[in-house]
KEKOLDREN-296164 format. One record per residue (C-alpha): x, y, z. Coordinates in steps of 0.05 Angstrom, whole numbers, padded with zeros to 5 digits, always signed. Layout:
BEGIN
XYZ...
% end
This chain:
BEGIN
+00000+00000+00000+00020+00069-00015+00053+00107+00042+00005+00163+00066+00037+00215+00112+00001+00278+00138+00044+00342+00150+00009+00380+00202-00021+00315+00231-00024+00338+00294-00058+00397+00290-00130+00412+00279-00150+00397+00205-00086+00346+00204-00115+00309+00265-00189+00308+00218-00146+00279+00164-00107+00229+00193-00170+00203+00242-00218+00202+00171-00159+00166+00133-00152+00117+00191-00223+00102+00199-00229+00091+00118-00172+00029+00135-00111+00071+00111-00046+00071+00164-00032+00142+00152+00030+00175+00186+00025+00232+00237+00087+00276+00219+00105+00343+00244+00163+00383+00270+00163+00373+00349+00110+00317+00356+00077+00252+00321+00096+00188+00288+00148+00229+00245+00190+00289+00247+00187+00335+00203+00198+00402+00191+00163+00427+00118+00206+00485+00107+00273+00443+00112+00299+00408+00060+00348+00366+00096+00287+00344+00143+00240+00325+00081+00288+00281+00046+00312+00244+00104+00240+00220+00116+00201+00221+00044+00211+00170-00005+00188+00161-00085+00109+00148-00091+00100+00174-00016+00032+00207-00020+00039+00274+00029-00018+00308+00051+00003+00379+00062-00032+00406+00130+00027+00449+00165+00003+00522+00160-00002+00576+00173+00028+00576+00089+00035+00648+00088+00102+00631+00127+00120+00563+00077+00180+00563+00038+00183+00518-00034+00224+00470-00003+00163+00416+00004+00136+00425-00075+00214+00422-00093+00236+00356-00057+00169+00329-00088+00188+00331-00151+00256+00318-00148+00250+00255-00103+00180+00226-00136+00129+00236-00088+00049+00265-00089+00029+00330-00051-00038+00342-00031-00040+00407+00004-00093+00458+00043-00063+00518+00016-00113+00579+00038-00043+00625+00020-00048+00660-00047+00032+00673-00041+00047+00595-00033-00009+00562-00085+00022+00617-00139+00082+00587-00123+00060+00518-00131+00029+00539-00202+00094+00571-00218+00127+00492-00213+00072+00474-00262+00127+00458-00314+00177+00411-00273+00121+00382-00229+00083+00350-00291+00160+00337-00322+00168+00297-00258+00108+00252-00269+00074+00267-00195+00012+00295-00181+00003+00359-00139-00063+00381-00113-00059+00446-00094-00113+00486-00047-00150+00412-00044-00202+00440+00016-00261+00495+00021-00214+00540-00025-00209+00523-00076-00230+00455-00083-00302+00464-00061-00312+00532-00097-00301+00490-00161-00354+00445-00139-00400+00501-00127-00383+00549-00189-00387+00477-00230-00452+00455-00196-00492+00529-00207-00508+00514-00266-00486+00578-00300-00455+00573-00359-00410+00642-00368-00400+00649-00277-00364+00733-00272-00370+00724-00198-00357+00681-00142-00359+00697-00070-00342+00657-00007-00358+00663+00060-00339+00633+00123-00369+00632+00192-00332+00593+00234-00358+00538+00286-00299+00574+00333-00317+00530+00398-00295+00473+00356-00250+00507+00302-00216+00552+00343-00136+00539+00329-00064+00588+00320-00049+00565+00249-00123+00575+00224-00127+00643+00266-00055+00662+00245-00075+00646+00164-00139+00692+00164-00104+00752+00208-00039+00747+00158-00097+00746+00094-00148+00803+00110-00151+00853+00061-00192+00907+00077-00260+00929+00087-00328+00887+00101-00370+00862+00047-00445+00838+00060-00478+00778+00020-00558+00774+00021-00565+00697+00020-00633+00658+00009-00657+00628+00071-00605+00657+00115-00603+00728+00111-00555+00780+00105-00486+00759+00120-00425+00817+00142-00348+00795+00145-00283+00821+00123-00251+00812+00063-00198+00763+00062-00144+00736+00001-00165+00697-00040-00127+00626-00055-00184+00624-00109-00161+00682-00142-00096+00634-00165-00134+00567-00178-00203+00584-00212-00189+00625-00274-00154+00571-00313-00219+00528-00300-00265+00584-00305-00240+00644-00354-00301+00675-00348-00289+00699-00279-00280+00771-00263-00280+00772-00190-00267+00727-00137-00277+00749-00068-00266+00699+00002-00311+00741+00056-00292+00712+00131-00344+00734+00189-00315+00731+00260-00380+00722+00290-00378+00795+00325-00395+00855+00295-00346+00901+00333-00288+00853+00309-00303+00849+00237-00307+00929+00243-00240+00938+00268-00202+00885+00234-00189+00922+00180-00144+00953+00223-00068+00934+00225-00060+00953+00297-00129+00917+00316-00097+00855+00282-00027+00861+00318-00058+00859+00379-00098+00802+00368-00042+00764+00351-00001+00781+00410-00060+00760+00452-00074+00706+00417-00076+00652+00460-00127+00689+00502-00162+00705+00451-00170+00633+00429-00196+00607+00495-00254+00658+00487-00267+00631+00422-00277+00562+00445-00312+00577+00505-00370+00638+00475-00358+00625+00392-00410+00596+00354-00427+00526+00354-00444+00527+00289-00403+00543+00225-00430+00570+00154-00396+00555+00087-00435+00586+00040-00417+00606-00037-00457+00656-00082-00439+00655-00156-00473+00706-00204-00472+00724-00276-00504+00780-00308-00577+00764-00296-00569+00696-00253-00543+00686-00178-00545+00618-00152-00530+00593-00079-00494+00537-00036-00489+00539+00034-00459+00483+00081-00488+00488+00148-00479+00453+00223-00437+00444+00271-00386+00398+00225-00389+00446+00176-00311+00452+00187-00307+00382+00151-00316+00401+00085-00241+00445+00090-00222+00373+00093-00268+00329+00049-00230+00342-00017-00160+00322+00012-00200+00262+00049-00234+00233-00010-00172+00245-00064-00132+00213-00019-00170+00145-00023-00172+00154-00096-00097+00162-00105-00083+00104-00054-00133+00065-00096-00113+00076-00164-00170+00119-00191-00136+00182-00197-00104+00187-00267-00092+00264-00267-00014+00285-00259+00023+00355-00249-00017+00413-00211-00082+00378-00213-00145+00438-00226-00194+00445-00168-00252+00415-00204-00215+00356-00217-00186+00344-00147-00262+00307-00123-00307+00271-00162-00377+00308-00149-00408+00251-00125-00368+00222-00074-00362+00297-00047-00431+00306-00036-00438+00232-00009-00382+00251+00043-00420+00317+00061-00489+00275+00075-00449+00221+00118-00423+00289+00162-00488+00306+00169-00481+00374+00145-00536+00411+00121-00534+00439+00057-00578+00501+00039-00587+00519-00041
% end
């Protein structure tokens, strides 16, 4: 059997991973840089080939990326192994794309942004059933008492963009947030050219914050307090998360929204499920894999109804 081994696998999303993988009877490998079944450290070379080996399969959960050097993508294709990655930096995944030549030279496959972004917005912008999308908008609400974690917190503080944006959602409401970079903004356009604007919208849950986060200052001192900060998250957050997606053309807007309290499951479906597929054999693509091709539709939505999320259109 293929070797699996999850970077990040004991953190939050690497812990999902690596518990789903298990439970689907893969032995996946816990690796990270001070803890698991395996040490290592992603941004050091040295570290990564003294532990990966040709047709490895690594699944790439060791944010916060906005601080990840190439040193991962780069021993990947120059020792012969498969990289699926959560990617929610637009810095890193251009980086990836940038590798597009020598990755597919190399024969291996690299899945790049294979969670909520941008594998999921695929599924949505795919599944709306407009022909010519210009627009596709994200937006995030997360379940914090559950979610609530340094390298997710770290990733949307180092990503915020400016001010809020509101998104009038069937059955739902209104919904406020802050504008946060895109990882979308790198994967979609090759898949859909039509695209004109791509927008990620995150919602802390609290109208004061989402105010003042534009600020730089506001954000500096959330990150300096951050471990305070997280325990009120997990103790007063929402218990509930929202994933929802609006895509619009000219005269058409069409709606998905993921709902519940494991809504945080479907930033990890895509990696999940493509996972079983490469291990399996059913995964022909090679090079930078496209978002809509990471997840066969089906078995996405299968794995969303066995989650028990709700899903809103």
């Amino acid at each position: 059997m293929k070797r699996v081994i999850v970077l990040g696998g004991t953190g939050f999303f690497g812990g999902l991973i690596v518990e789903a993988l298990t439970a689907a009877g893969l032995q996946p490998v816990s690796a990270s840089r001070s803890s698991g079944q395996m040490r290592i450290d992603a941004n050091d070379a040295e570290s990564i080939r003294a532990n990966l080996k040709q047709r490895d399969l690594v699944i790439d959960a060791a944010g916060p990326f906005q601080s990840r050097t190439p040193a991962l993508i780069e021993a990947a294709r120059t020792t012969g192994f498969d990289v699926i990655d959560l990617s929610d930096s637009r810095a890193y995944t251009t980086m990836v794309y940038s590798h597009a030549a020598p990755i597919g030279a190399a024969g291996i496959r690299v899945l790049a942004a294979c969670s909520s972004l941008s594998s999921v917005t695929a599924i949505a912008v795919a599944s709306s059933g407009i022909e010519n999308p210009r627009r596709v908008t994200a937006y995030l609400l997360p379940a914090s008492r559950h979610t609530a974690n340094p390298g997710a917190t770290r990733s949307f503080l180092a990503g915020v963009e400016g001010s809020g944006r509101t998104i009038r959602f069937p059955k739902i409401g209104s919904r406020s947030g802050v504008r946060v970079a895109s990882v979308d903004a790198v994967t979609l356009p090759s898949v859909f050219p039509t695209l004109q604007t791509i927008e990620l919208v995150v919602d802390s849950g609290n109208f004061i914050a989402n105010a003042l986060m534009p600020s730089a200052t506001f954000r500096q001192f959330l990150d300096k307090h951050l471990d305070q900060a997280l325990k009120i998250s997990r103790k007063l957050g929402n218990k509930e998360g929202i994933l929802g997606y609006e895509v619009a053309a000219a005269t058409q807007r069409k709606h998905v929204i993921f709902t519940g309290a494991k809504t945080h499951m479907v930033a990890v479906i895509p990696a999940i499920e493509a996972a079983r597929a490469i291990v399996a054999g059913r995964f022909p693509d090679r090079g930078v894999v496209p978002p809509a091709k990471h997840v066969d539709q089906k078995v996405f939505w299968d794995a969303v109804q066995r989650e028990g999320i709700r899903v809103v259109r």
